[in-house]
N, C-alpha and C positions, 0 to 999 in steps of 0.2 A: 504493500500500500504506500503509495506516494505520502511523504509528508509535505502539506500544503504551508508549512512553512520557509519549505526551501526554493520553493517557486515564489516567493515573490519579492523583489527590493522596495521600499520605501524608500521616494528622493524627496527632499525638500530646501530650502534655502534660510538660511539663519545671516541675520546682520547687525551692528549697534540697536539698542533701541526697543520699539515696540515689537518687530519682526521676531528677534531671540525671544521676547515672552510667549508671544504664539509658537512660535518653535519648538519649545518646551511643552506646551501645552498639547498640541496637538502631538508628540511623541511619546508624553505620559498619555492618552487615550489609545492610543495604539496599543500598547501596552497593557493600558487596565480594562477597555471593553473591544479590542480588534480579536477576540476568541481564539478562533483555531491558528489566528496570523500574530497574535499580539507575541513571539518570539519572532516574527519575520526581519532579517535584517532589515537597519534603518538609515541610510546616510544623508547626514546633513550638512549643506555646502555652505560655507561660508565664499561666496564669490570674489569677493573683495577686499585688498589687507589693508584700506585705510575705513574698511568698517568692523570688524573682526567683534566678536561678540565678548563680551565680560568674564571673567575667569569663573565667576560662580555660577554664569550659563553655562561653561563649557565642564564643569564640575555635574552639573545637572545630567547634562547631555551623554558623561561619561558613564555615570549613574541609572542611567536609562537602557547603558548597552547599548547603546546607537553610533556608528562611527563619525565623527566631525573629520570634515574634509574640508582645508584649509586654500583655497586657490587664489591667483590674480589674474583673473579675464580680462581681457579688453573686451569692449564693447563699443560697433558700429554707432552707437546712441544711449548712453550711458545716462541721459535723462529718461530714457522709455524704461522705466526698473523690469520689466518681464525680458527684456535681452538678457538677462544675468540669467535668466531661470534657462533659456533656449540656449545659451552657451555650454553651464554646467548642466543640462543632460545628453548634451553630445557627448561631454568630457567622461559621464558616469554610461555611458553605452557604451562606449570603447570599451571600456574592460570587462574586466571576467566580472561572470555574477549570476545572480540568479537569474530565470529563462524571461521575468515577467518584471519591466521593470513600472513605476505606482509614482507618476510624477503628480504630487499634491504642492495646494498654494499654501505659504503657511497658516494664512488667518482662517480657515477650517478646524475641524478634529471629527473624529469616529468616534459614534456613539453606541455601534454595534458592528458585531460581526460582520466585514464587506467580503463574504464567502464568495460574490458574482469575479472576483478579481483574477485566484486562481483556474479560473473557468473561461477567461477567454478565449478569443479565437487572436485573429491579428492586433485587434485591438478594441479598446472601448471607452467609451465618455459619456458625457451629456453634451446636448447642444448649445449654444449660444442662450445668455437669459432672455434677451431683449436684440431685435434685429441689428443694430445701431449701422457699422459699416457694412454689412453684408447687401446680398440684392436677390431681393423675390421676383428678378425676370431682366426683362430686353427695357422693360420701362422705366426701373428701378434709377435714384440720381447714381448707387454706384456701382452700377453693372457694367460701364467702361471700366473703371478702375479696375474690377475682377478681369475682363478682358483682358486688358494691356497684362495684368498684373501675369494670368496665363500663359499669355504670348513671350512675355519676359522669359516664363520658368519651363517653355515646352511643355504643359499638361494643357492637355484638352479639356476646357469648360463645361464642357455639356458629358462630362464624363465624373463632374460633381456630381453626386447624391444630391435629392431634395431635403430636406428635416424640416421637422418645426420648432421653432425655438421655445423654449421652454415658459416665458413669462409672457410675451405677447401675441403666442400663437400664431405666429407668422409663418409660413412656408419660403424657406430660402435655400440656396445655393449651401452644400453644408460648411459651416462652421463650430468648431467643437468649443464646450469651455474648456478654459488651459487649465479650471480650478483642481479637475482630477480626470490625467489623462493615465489611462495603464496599454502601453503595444508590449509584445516579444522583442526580446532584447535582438532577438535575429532579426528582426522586420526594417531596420537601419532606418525608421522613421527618424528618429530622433540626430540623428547626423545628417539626413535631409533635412530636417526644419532647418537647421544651424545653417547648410549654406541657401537654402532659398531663403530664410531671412539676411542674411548678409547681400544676395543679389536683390532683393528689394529696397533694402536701405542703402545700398552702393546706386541705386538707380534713382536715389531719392521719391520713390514712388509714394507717397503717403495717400492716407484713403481722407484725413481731416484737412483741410485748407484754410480752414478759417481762420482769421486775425481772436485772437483770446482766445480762443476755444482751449477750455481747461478741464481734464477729468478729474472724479473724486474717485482714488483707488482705494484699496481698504486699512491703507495707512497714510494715506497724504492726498495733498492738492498736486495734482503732477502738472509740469511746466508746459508751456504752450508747446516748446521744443520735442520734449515726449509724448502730450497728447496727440501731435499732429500724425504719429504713427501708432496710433491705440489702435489695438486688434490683429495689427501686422502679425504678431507672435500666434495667433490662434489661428490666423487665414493660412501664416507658414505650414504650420502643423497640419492641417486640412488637407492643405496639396501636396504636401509630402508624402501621407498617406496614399495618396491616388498615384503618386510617380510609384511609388515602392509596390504598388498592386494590392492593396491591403485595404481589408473591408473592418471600419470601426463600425462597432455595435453599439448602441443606445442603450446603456445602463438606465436601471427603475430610476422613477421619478422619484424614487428615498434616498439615495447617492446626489451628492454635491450640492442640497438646497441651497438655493439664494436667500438668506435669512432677509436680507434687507428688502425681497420682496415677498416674502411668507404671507401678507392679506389677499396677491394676487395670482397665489397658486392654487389650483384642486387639493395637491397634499397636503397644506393642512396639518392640522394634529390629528390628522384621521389614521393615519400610518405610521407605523413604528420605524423612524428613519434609522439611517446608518452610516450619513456623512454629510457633516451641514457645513456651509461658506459663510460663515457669521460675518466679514469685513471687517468694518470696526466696532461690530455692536456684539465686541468682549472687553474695550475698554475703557477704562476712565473715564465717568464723563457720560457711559452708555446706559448705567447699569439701570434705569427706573423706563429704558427704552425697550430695549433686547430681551426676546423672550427666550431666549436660553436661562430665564431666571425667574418666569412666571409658567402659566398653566398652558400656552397654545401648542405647546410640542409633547407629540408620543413619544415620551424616555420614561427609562424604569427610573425607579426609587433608587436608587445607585447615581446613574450619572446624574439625578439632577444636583444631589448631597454634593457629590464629585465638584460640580460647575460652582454652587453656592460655596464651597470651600475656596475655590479657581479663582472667580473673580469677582470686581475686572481687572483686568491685567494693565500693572503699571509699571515702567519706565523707571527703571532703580537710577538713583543721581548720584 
């Protein structure tokens, strides 16, 4: 009998700040409610050595059994923060490891056993929350962008999947969220994204053009400079997929909730989730917001005790 612990790695990214508390957070739930996986390896990247995380995070981390993976990337757009995360999972798919590599954002954690993981086929996600850059056709304002962007990377357009995206029920061209992507570590996805992102930003291709146009990530106001390329890292990942021949499966609508949009989803507190995207509504500041701390989510008596001990998670000075 296969042990389903050995099939799978945990990646995620640790930096100064608020990110190492989620980092932490989300590796003790691994840990305390990921079941059959919570011994699965765990490595956590630190991308950056002028952001390099606290000695008592990495005491934590040490603590946890999870390997800290200390690197210095460059990065094409080092204001876009998800290029760190497309960098180091090329760097963690190069090497040896287990068959099934579990690329999660930090501000998430598991709340239950995500058994669908060791079980995929090439690969699996959720889709996009909300359509934003994507295009639901030939009418769509950026169904050129997807063109060109195609043309750039030799994948045939129309050899995208449809999906619907998760929060506004849109049918689009697919795009995945990058918040919990898991491929075969043989499937070389993940060394596709890295250079189709780097040929998108070498082409200065951006899907935003607007003057101010600013995104709210799940820890920051991110600059015009990096908003202008929001979504590049998930539209990479997409077609990478499709160059490499590889068919991602749509994991349950219990995997990767968007807490920040929990009033306008079906799930609900009607299912027993198993992997939720909280953003920043785990800290400081959240806590009388975020129902990770009230009645609207199905969790056992365990994790909620767990989370009310947890948080919110604060920024040690």
């Amino acid at each position: 009998m296969v042990d389903v612990n050995s099939q799978v790695e945990f990646v995620f990214n640790a930096e100064a700040g608020i990110l190492e508390r989620q980092a932490v957070l989300l590796c003790q739930s691994i840990r305390l409610f990921g079941g059959a996986l919570s011994s699965s390896p765990i490595t956590i990247v630190s991308p950056r050595k002028s952001r390099r995380p606290a000695r008592s995070t990495l005491d934590e981390i040490s603590r946890l059994g999870a390997e800290f993976l200390p690197l210095d990337l460059d990065s094409y757009c080092p204001e876009y923060g998800p290029s760190f995360k497309v960098h180091a999972l090329a760097h963690i798919a190069s090497r040896s490891g287990p068959p099934i590599i579990v690329q999660i954002d930090s501000d998430s954690l598991f709340v239950a056993e995500p058994m669908c993981l060791p079980r995929i086929g090439d690969a699996a996600a959720r889709p996009v929350d909300v359509k934003g850059m994507c295009t639901t056709g030939s009418l769509d304002e950026f169904d050129g962008y997807w063109r060109v962007a195609c043309d750039l990377l030799d994948v045939s357009y129309d050899a995208i999947p449809v999906i619907q995206t998760t929060v506004d029920r849109l049918l689009v061209r697919a795009s995945y969220n990058g918040g919990l992507f898991a491929a075969r570590r043989s499937s070389g996805i993940f060394e596709r994204t890295e250079e189709f992102f780097q040929r998108l930003l070498s082409a200065d291709l951006k899907p935003w053009n607007i003057p101010g146009f600013a995104i709210k990530s799940g820890t920051e106001l991110v600059s015009e400079v990096g908003s202008a390329f929001w979504g590049t890292s998930q539209m990479s990942l997409s077609l990478a997929a499709i160059d490499r021949g590889c068919i991602v499966d749509i994991l349950p609508e219990t995997y990767n909730v968007p807490l920040h949009f929990l009033e306008d989803l079906d799930v609900r507190a009607s299912l027993p989730l198993v992997h939720i995207h909280y953003h920043w509504l785990a800290s400081s500041g959240a806590q009388e917001a975020t129902p990770l701390l009230d009645e609207r989510l199905n969790l056992t008596t365990d994790v909620r005790e767990w989370l009310k001990s947890q948080l919110p998670l604060r920024v040690e000075e």
